[in-house]
C-alpha positions in Angstrom: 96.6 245.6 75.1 99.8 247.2 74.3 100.4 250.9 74.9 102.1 251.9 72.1 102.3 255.7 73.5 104.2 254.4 76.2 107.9 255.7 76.1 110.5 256.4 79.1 110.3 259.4 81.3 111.5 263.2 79.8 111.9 261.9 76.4 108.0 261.2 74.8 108.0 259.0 71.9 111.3 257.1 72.9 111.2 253.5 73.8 114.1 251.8 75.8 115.1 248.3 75.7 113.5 247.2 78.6 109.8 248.2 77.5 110.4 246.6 73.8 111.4 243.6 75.6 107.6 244.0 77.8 105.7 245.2 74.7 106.8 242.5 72.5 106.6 239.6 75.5 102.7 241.1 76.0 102.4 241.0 72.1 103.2 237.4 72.4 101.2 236.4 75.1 98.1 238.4 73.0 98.8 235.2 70.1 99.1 232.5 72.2 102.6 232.3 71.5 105.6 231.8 74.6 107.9 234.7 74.2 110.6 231.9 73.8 109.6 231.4 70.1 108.4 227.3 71.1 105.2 226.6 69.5 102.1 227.2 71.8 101.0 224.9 74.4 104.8 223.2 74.3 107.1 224.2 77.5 110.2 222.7 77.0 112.2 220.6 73.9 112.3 216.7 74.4 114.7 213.6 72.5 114.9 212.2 70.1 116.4 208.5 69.2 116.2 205.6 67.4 115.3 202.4 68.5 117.0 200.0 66.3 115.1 196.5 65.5 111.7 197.2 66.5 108.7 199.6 65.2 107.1 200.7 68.3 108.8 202.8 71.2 108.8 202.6 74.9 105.9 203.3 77.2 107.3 206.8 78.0 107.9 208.1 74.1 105.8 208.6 71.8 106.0 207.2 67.8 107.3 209.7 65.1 107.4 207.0 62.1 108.7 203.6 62.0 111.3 202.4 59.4 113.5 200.0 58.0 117.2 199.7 59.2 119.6 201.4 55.9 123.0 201.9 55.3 126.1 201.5 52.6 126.6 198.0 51.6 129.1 196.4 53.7 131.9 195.8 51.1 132.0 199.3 49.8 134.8 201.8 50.4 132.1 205.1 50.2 129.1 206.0 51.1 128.4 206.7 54.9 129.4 205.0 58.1 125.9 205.4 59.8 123.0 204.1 59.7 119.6 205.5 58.7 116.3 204.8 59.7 114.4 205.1 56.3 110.4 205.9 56.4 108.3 203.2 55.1 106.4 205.5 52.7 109.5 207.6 51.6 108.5 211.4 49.5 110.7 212.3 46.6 111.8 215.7 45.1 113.1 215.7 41.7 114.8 212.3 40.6 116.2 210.8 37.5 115.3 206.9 37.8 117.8 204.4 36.6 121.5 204.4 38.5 123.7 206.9 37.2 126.7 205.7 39.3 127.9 208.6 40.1 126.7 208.6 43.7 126.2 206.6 46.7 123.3 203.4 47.4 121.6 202.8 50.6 120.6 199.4 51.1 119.0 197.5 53.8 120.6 196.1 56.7 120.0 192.0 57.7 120.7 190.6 60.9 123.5 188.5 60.2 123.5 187.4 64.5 124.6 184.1 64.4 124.0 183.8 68.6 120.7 184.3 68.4 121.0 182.8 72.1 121.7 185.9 73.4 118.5 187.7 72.0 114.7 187.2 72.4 112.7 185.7 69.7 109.3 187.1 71.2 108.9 188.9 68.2 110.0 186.7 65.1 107.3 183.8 66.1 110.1 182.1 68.2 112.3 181.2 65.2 115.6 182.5 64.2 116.0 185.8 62.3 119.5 185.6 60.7 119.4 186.9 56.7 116.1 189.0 57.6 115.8 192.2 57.0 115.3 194.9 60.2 113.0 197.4 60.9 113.7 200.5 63.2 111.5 202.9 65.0 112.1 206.9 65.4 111.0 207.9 69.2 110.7 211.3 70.7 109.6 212.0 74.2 108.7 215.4 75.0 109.1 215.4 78.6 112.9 214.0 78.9 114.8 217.0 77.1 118.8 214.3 76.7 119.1 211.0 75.8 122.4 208.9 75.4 123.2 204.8 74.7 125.2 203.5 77.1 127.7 201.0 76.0 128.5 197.7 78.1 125.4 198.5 80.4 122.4 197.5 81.1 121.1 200.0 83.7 120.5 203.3 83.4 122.2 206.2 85.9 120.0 207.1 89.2 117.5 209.3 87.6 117.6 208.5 84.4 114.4 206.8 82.8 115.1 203.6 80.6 114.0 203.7 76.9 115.3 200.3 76.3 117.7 197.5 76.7 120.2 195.4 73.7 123.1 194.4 72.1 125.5 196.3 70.1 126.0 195.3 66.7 128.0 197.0 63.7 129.2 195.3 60.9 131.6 192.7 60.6 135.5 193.4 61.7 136.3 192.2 58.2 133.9 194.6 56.6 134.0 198.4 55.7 133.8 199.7 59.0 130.1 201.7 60.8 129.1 203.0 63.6 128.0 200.5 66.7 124.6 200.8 67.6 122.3 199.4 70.1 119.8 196.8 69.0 117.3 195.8 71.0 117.0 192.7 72.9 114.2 191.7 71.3 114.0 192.2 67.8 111.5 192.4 64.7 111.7 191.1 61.5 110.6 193.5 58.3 107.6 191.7 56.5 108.5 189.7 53.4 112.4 190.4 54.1 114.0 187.2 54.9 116.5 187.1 51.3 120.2 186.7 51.9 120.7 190.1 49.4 123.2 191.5 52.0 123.9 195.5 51.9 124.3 196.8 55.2 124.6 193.9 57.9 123.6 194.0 62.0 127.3 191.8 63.6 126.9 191.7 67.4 130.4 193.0 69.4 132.5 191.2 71.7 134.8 192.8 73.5 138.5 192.0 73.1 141.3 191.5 75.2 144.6 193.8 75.0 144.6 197.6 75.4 140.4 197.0 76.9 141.3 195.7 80.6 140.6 192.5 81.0 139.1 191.8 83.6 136.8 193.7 84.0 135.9 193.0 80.5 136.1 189.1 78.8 137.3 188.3 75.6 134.5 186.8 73.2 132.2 188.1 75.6 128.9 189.9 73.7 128.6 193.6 74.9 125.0 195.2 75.9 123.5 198.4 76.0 120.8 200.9 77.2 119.3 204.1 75.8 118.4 206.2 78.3 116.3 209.9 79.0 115.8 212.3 81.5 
């Protein structure tokens, strides 16, 4: 228990820094609660990261929802530049149905990977999955507190734990211009999604020749990744 009578020598009544520091640390432990603030039971933060093109994560991280692959149609001049991992099931505040125009749209993204050579079709039944629509998976693993994607890899750094392995893909160098992001070398298909409706688009990325040194890089030639943790 806490003493609240207890106060610093010659002065009674008076509490110094350091003993509110101890009564509020043994207050804490009384509830349960580290006096860090972090949720009981919990030690230390983790990561968090997307896996694109799949609804499951790796063996080491655990599932917060899975999702469909979003972003700004590719022939627009707005909207965002990223790409979103929308929930399945999304929740809505207060809406007014109908478009209004005076906003953004966030569409779905299709693979639009015309080398589909490169990637395996463990998932999609063996058959090609250009035109379909793709899913995405938000990970966290408690235990590895940074992650990063490594581009042009496909190892991680001694030390480092990987999440998983892919291509890069943005949209199309023709197109309104996105982020790259890692997709993995396996892919899923959404259910039900193989319409050629466009939006967003998945283009793998080759590297090219000129100011990126050739060698060590080849022109034409598709560029992997790796997420990693630790």
């Amino acid at each position: 228990m806490v003493d609240w009578n207890t106060g610093p020598k010659g002065d009674p009544g008076s509490l110094t820094l350091d003993i509110l520091k101890q009564m509020l640390g043994q207050i804490g432990a009384q509830k349960g609660v580290p006096p860090t603030g972090l949720p009981a039971n919990t030690s230390h933060g983790g990561a968090v990261y997307i896996r694109w093109g799949r609804t499951t994560c790796s063996t080491h991280s655990k599932l917060l929802y899975k999702g469909i692959a979003s972003g700004t149609d590719y022939l627009k001049t707005g909207g965002g530049s990223n790409y979103l991992c929308l929930p399945q099931t999304p929740e809505w505040g207060k809406y007014q149905d109908g478009g209004q125009g005076t906003g953004s749209y966030i569409h779905g993204v299709e693979y639009q990977i015309i080398n589909p050579n490169i990637f395996s079709t463990t998932h999609t039944g063996g058959q090609e999955f250009v035109q379909h629509d793709a899913p995405c998976a938000v990970c966290y693993t408690q235990t590895c507190p940074s992650h990063v994607m490594i581009p042009a890899k496909k190892t991680c750094p001694a030390g480092w734990t990987t999440e998983y392995n892919g291509y890069l893909v943005s949209t199309h160098d023709n197109y309104q211009r996105t982020e790259f992001v890692c997709l993995d070398e396996a892919p899923e298909v959404v259910a039900g999604g193989h319409e050629n409706k466009n939006g967003a688009l998945f283009y793998t990325a080759e590297a090219k020749c000129g100011s990126l040194p050739c060698p060590t890089y080849v022109d034409g030639r598709e560029l992997p990744c790796v997420v990693c943790t630790k």
